[in-house]
C-alpha positions in Angstrom: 81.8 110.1 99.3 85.1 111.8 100.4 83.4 115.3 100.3 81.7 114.8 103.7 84.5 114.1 105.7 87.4 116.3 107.3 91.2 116.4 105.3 92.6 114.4 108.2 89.9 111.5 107.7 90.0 111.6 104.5 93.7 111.4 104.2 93.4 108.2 106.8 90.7 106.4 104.3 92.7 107.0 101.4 95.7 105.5 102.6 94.3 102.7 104.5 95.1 100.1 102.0 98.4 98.2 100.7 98.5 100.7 98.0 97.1 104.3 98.6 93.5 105.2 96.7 95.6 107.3 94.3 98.1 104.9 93.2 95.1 102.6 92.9 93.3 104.8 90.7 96.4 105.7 88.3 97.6 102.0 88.5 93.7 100.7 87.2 93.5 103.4 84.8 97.1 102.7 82.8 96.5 99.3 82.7 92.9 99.9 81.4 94.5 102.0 78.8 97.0 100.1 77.4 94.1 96.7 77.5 91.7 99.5 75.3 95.2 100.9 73.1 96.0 96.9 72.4 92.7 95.6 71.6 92.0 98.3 69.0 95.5 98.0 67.0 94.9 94.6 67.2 91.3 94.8 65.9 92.5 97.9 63.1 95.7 95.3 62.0 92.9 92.1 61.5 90.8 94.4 59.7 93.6 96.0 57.3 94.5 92.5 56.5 91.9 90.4 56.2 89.2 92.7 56.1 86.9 91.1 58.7 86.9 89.8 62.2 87.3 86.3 63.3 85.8 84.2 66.0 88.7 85.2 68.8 88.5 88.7 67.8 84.8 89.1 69.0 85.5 87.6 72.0 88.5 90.0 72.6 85.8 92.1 72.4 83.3 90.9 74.8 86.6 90.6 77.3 87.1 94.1 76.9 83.8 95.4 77.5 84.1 93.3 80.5 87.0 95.0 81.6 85.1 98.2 81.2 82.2 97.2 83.1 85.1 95.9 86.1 86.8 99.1 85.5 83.8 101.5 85.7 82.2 99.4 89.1 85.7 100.0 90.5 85.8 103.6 90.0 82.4 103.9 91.0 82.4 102.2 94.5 86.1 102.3 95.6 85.4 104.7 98.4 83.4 102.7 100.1 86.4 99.9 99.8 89.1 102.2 101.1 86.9 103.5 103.8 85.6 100.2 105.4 89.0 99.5 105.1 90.0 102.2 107.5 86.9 101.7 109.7 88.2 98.8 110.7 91.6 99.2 111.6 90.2 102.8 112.8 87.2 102.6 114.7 87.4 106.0 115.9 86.2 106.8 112.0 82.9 107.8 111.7 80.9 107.1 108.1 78.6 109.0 106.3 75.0 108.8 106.2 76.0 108.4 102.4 78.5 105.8 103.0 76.3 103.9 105.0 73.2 104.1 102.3 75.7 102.7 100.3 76.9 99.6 102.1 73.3 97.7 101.5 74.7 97.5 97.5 78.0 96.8 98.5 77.8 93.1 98.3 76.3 93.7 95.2 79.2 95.7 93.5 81.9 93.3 94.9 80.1 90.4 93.1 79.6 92.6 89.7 83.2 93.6 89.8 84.9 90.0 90.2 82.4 88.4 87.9 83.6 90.9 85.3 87.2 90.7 86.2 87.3 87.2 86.2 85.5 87.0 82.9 87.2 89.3 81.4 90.7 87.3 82.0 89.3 83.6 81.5 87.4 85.3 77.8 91.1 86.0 76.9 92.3 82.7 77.4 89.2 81.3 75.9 90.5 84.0 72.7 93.9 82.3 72.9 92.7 78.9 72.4 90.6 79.8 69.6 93.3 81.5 67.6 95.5 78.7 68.7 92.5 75.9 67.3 93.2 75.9 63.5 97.2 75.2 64.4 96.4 71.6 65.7 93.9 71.1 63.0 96.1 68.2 61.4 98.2 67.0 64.1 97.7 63.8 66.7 95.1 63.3 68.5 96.7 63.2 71.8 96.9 67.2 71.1 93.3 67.6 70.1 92.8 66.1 73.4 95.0 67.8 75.3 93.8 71.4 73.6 90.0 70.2 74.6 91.5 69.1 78.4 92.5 72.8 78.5 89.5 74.7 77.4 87.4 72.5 79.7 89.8 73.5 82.5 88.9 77.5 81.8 85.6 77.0 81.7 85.7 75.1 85.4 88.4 77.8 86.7 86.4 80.3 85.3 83.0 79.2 87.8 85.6 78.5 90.8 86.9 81.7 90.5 83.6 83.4 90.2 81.9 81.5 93.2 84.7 82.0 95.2 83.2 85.1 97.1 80.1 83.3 97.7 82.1 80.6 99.5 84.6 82.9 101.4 81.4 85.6 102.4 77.9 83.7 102.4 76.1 86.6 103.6 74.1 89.6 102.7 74.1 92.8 104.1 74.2 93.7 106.9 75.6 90.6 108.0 78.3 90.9 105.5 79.8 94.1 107.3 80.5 92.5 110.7 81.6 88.9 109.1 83.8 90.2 105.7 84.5 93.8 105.7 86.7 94.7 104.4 87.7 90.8 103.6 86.8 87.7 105.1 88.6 86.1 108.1 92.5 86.0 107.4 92.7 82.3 107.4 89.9 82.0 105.1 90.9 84.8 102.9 94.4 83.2 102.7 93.0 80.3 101.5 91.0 81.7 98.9 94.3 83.5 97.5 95.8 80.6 97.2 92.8 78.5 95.8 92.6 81.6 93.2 96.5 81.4 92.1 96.4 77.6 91.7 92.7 77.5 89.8 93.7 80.4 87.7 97.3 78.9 87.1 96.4 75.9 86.1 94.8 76.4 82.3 97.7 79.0 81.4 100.0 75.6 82.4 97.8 73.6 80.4 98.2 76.1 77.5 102.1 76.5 77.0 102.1 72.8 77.5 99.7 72.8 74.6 102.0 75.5 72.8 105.2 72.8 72.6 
C-alpha cells in the first residue's frame, strides 16, 4: 500500500512504469466508462425496439461483467505492479511488510486479470459473430464455412491467449518473483507480444474477410 512509504518512494513507484500509475488509473477508468455508457444504450435501444434481448446481447453482457471483474482486480492490486516494477530497476527500494504479504497472491491476480481481459475481448467477438450469423443465413456455403472457420479460430485464440502466462512464467510464488517480476525475460516476453498480436489478430482478419 502506498501509505507506508516516504513521498520520495512513493513518487519513484508511481512513475516506474511506461505510463505513470495515475495516467494508468484515469486511462482504465475512461475506457471502462465509455465500455459500461455503450453497452447500456445499446442494451436500452434493443429493448425500446424489440422489446427483449437476443442471444449476442447476453453475451455483451457476460463481456462486460468481465471487464468489471478485469477492471476491479486491476484497481485492487496495481500497487503491487508499479512497485515490483520499481524494485527492480531500484533495488535500493525497500517493500512493505504489506507488500510483501501480498506478493504470495500475486500470481494469482495476474492470472484472474488476463483471463478476464482476454475474455472479455474474445466474448465480444464471439457477440459479433452472432449478430453477424442470421446475415449469411441464405448465402453459399463457402461463407457458412468460412463464418464457422472464424468462430473456431476465437475460440483457439481465446485459450492461446489465456495460457500464454503459464507458458511465459511457469512458476509459483516465490519463484515467480526472482524469474518474472515484474515480466518475464525480455526475449521471452518479446515473443509473447508478438505471439499475442498475431493470435489476437487473426480472427478480427477472419471476420472483415467474412464481412465482404
Amino acid at each position: 500500500m502506498a501509505s507506508g512509504y516516504d513521498s520520495a518512494t512513493r513518487w519513484k513507484i508511481e512513475h516506474s512504469g511506461r505510463a505513470s500509475l495515475p495516467v494508468a488509473e484515469t486511462v482504465s477508468g475512461v475506457f471502462f466508462a465509455l465500455a459500461v455508457v455503450t453497452v447500456v444504450f445499446r442494451l436500452c435501444i434493443r429493448l425500446t425496439l424489440q422489446r427483449r434481448l437476443a442471444l449476442d446481447d447476453y453475451i455483451l453482457i457476460i463481456a462486460l461483467l468481465s471487464l468489471v471483474g478485469s477492471t476491479v482486480v486491476f484497481h485492487q492490486f496495481h500497487w503491487l505492479t508499479y512497485a515490483l516494477n520499481a524494485l527492480k530497476y531500484d533495488p535500493s527500494i525497500v517493500l512493505t511488510q504489506k507488500d510483501i504479504a501480498d506478493l504470495e497472491l500475486d500470481k494469482g491476480s495476474s492470472h484472474a486479470f488476463l483471463i478476464m481481459t482476454w475474455s472479455s475481448i474474445c466474448l465480444v467477438k464471439i457477440c459479433f459473430l452472432v449478430s453477424f450469423k442470421a446475415l449469411i443465413r441464405d448465402v453459399s456455403k463457402a461463407v457458412t464455412i468460412w463464418y464457422w472457420i472464424t468462430a473456431a479460430s476465437i475460440v483457439v485464440s481465446w485459450g492461446i491467449l489465456i495460457g500464454l502466462y503459464w507458458v511465459q512464467c511457469p512458476y509459483e510464488s516465490p519463484d515467480a518473483l526472482s524469474h518474472c517480476t515484474p515480466e518475464p525475460p525480455r526475449n521471452i516476453y518479446i515473443t509473447g507480444i508478438w505471439v499475442m498480436f498475431v493470435v489476437d489478430a487473426i480472427p478480427d482478419a477472419m471476420s472483415k474477410g467474412e464481412g465482404r
